[in-house]
N, C-alpha and C positions, 0 to 999 in steps of 0.2 A: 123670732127669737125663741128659740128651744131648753129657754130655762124654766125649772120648776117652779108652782105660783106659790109654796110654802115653804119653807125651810126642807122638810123632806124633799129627798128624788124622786119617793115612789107617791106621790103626790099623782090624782088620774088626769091631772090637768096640766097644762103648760099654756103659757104666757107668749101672744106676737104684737108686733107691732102693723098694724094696716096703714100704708102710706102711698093714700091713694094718687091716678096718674095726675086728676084735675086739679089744677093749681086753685089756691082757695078752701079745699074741703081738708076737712079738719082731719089728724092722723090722729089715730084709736090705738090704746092697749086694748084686745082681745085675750080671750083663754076661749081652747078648745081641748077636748077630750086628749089626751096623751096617746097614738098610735101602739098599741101591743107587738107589731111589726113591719116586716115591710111588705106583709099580703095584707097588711089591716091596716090602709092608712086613709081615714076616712078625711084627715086634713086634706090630703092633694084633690081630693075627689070633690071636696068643700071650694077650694080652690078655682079647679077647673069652672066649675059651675059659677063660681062669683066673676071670674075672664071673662068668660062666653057671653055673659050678661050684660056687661059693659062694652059699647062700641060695636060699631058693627065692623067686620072686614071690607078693605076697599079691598075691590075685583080684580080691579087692574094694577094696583100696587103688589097685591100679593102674586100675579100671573108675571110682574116684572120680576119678582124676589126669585121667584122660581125660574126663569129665565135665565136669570144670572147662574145659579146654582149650579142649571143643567145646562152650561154651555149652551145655551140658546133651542137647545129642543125641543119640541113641542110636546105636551103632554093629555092625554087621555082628558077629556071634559066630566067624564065619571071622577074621576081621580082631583082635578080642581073644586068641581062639586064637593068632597068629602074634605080636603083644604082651608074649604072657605066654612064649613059648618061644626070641623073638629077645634077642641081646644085643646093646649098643653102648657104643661107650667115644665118650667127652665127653675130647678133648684143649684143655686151655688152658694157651696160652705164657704162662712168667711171666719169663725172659727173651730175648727176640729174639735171633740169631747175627748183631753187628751188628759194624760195626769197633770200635766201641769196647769190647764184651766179646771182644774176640779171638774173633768167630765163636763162643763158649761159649751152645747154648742149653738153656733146664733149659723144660718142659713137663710136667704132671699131667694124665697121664692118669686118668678118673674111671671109675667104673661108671655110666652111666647109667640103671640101673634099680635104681640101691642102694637107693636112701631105700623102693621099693617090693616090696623083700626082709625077710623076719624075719630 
């Protein structure tokens, strides 16, 4: 959630919500430093490293995911390797910072390699 944690906008903080995958553990409001741009976004980088942490990749779920993708081709075992050890976060806005939300934009960020973690 990419709203400011005080009444100003130019507040260095903003305000998310952590709504973790395990069913049972408790969701958290967090604030993290406010990004100066998009070469300075130490949230995603905060992010990646909290995914990668959690869960390990199954092998052959993700060799299946990639199967499918690529019509069934087989790929480089370097290249699975590098797969199975990178992480990525999947941002999608669910609201725009538009005039008419008062600039208020909220975005989920995802794990992109969740579904192919135990």
């Amino acid at each position: 959630k990419n709203a400011p944690s005080s009444s100003s906008s130019s507040s260095p903080l903003f305000k998310y919500i952590l709504i973790p995958a395990a069913f049972g553990d408790p969701i958290q409001e967090l604030e993290a430093p406010r990004p100066k741009g998009l070469e300075d976004d130490n949230f995603t980088t905060t992010l990646r490293k909290h995914f990668s942490s959690r869960g390990k990749m199954d092998r052959k779920l993700l060799e299946k995911q990639v199967a499918e993708k690529t019509k069934g081709k087989m790929i480089d075992e370097k290249y699975m390797d590098m797969l199975m050890s990178n992480s990525s976060v999947e941002i999608v806005p669910l609201v725009l910072p538009l005039k008419r939300t008062k600039f208020l934009s909220i975005s989920m960020y995802v794990d992109d390699q969740g579904i192919a973690k135990n």
